[in-house]
N, C-alpha and C positions, 0 to 999 in steps of 0.2 A: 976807655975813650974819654978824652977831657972834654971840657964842657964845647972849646971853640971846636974840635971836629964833631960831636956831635950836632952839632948847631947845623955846622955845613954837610953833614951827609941827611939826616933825619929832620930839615925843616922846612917849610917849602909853603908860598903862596897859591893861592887855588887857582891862579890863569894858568900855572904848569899846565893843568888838568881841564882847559877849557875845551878842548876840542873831544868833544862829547861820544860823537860818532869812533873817533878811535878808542876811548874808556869801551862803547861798546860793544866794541869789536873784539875789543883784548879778552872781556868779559866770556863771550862767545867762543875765542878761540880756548879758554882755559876752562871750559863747561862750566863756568858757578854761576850761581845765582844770588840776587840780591835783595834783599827784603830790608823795607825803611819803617820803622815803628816810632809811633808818636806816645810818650805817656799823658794823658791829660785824666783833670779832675778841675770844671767848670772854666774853658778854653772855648767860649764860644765868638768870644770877638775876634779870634785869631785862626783856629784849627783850619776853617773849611779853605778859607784860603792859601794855607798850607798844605792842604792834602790838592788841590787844585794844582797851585805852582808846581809842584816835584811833579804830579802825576801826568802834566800835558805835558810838561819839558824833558821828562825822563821815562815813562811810558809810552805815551803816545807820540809825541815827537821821534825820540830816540828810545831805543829799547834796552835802557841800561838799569833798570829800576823791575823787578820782578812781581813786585809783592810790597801792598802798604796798607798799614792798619794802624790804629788807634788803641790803646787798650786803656782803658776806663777805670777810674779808682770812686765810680759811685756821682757822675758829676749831676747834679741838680735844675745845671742848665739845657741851654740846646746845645750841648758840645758833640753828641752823640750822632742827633740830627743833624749835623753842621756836615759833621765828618763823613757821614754815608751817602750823606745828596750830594759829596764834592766827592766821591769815589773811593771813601777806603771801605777794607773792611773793621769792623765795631765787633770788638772784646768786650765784655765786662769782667774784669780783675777777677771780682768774687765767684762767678760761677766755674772758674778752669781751676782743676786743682785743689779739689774744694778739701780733699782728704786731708791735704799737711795743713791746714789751717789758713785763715784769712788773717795777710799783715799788712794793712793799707797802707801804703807808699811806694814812692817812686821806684825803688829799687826793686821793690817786688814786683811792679808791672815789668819791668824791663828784664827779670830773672824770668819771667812766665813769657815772654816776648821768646825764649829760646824754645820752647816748647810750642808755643801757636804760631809760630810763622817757620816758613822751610829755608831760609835761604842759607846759605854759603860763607856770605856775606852780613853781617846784620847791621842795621845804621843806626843810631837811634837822635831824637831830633827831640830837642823841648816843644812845648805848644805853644807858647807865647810870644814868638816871632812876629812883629810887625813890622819887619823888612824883610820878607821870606823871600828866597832866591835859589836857584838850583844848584847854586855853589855850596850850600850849606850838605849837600848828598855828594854830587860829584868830585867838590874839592875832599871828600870823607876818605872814598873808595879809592880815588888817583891813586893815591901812594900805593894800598894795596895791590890794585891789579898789574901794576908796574914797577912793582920790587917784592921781589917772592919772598925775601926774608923780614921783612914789616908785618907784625899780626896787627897792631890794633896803632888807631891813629884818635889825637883829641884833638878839635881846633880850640883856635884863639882868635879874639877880635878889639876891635875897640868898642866898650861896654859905657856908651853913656848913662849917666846919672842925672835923672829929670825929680826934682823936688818944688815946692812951690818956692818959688824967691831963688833959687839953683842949679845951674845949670851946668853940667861937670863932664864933658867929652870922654874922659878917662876915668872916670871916677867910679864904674862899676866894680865887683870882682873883692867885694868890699870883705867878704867874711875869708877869701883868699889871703890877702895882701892881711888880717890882721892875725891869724889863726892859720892856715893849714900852710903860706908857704915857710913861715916858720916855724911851726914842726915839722914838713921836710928839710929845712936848710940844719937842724940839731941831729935829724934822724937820717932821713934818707936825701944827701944834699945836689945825686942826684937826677932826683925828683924835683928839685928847685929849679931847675932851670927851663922847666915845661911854661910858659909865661900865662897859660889860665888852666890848672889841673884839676878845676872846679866847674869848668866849663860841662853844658850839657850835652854837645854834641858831638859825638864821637863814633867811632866804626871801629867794627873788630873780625876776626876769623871767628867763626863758631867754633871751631876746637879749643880756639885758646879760651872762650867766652865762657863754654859748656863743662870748660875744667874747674874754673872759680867759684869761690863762695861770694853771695850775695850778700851785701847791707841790706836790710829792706828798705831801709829809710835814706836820709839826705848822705847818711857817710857810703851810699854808694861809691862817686866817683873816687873820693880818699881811698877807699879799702881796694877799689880794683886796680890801680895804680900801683899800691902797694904790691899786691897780691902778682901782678904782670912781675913788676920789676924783683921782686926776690925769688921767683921762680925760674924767669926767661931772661931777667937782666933787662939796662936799659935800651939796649940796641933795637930792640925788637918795637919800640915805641916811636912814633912819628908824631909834629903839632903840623896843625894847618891853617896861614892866618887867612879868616876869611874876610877881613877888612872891619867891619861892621857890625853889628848885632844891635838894635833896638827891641828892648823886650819891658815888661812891667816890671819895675822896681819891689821890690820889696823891703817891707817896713823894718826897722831895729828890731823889734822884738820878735818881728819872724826870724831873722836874721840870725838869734839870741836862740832860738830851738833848733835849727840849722847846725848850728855850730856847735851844739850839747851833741847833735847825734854823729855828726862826724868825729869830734873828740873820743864819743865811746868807740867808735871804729876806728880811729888810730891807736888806742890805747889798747884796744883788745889785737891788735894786727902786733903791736912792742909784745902784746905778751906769748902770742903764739910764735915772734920770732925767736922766743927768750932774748928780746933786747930789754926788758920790765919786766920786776915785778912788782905786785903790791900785796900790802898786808890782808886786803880784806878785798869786798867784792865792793865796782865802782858804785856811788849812787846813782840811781834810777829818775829821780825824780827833777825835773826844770821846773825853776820857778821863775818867771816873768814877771818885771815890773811894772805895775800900772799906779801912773802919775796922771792928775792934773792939776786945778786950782784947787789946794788944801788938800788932796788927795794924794797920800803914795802907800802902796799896798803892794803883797805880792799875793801872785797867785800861781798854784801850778797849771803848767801845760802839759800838752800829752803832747810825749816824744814817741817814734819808732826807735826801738834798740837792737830788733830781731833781726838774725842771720838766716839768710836759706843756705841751703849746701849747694854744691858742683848741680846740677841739674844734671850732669850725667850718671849721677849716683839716683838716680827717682828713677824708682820703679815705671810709671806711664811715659817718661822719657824714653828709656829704653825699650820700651813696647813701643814708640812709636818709633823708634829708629828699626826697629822689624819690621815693619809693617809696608 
């Protein structure tokens, strides 16, 4: 399928999917269930009000929303407290699963999300939404409940960029547009035509989720991507634009370890596909620059590099799908 029918069968704005009460009916009539999981790690200016929006709108309102939790990478704040008094249930990362090891990040909360929440459906939602909306779930799930052969859906939005002195409407998406969609447009081109495949918010089938290996770290969305499309192809992939997204910026040199660990997950994805190889094993180590006046120095950071496997291969997995 070329780029322009893909466009036009697999892309779609989230007013398709405004009429709530049909999403939850379809839901209903096809018996699944949906579970919306939040990763955070010190989200407390944002979380409660997100677990609030989805869960009146989508719980209480309408019953399209099954199950919503938070799963915790340790946060120091009141992100914990935020999220239980606005109605989810509170994970903490490190105590689920504690046999395969603790790998803090993102990926790994949302690899453990298949395992502590039931649904059918899984959503997963950043925490840092300061314009949080029910479109950010319902426009997810649309396409699924209403096209049987869509497993997994990403959106997309307009991602302003707020810097002091700068103000840039379009200007998110930054470590995207310099880094991953060109290594999809050389490697997989396409995966280029997804217009945010770095975006955090997206929805999948659990069988297709529970088949995959995990990034632990930021090259999550990179590696499952990959992972979808060379197994199932890209047909099976849906974007959703949900207009808008204002969320907190992050700095260059976060930005700078971001992009080390996505890189190791695309480079290790070339090599399982044998599209790469290399001589030796990649380096481990990020070193971030630190500048100011008279100052320029490097120091290392600590990346996440670790993989989980399929979570349908875990032993407690499988004991809980018995049970």
């Amino acid at each position: 399928m070329n780029d322009h029918s893909w466009l036009a069968r697999n892309n779609f704005h989230y007013s398709r999917f405004q009429d709530i009460g049909r999403l939850a009916l379809e839901k209903e009539r096809q018996g699944l269930t949906i579970s919306v999981c939040f990763p955070t790690l010190n989200e407390e200016l944002t979380i409660g009000e997100e677990v609030r929006c989805i869960r009146e709108a989508l719980m209480v309102e309408h019953r399209l929303v099954d199950e919503i939790a938070i799963i915790d990478s340790g946060s120091v704040d009141h992100t914990v407290e935020r999220a239980r008094a606005a109605g989810a249930d509170v994970y903490h990362s490190s105590d689920h699963l504690s046999a395969h090891g603790h790998m803090p990040g993102k990926g790994d909360n949302l690899w453990k999300s298949l395992y502590l929440l039931k649904g059918d459906i899984i959503v997963w939602v950043d925490a840092d939404i300061k314009n949080i909306h029910p479109k950010f779930v319902y426009g997810l799930v649309g396409p699924l409940l209403l096209d049987p052969t869509l497993q997994f859906v990403k959106a997309y939005y307009e991602r302003p960029l707020h810097r002091p002195g700068e103000e840039d409407e379009f200007g998110g998406g930054r470590v995207t547009e310099i880094l991953v969609r060109p290594l999809f447009s050389a490697f997989f081109p396409e995966l280029a035509r997804l217009y945010q495949p770095c975006s955090g918010e997206c929805a999948g089938r659990r069988e297709l989720l529970e088949s995959l290996p995990f990034a632990a770290g930021y090259g999550i969305e990179t590696g499952m991507l990959i992972d979808i499309h060379s197994r199932f192809g890209a047909d099976v992939i849906a974007q959703v634009n949900l207009d808008k997204r204002i969320h907190r910026n992050q700095s260059t040199t976060a930005l700078g370890r971001m992009g080390f660990e996505i890189l190791h997950t695309f480079l290790s994805r070339l090599q399982a596909l044998d599209r790469a190889q290399f001589a030796g094993a990649l380096n481990s180590d990020y070193h971030k620059l630190i500048c100011g006046p008279e100052i320029y120095k490097l120091e290392s950071a600590p990346v996440q590099l670790s993989e989980r496997p399929p979570i349908n291969t875990v032993r407690e997995y499988q004991e809980r799908g018995q049970n």
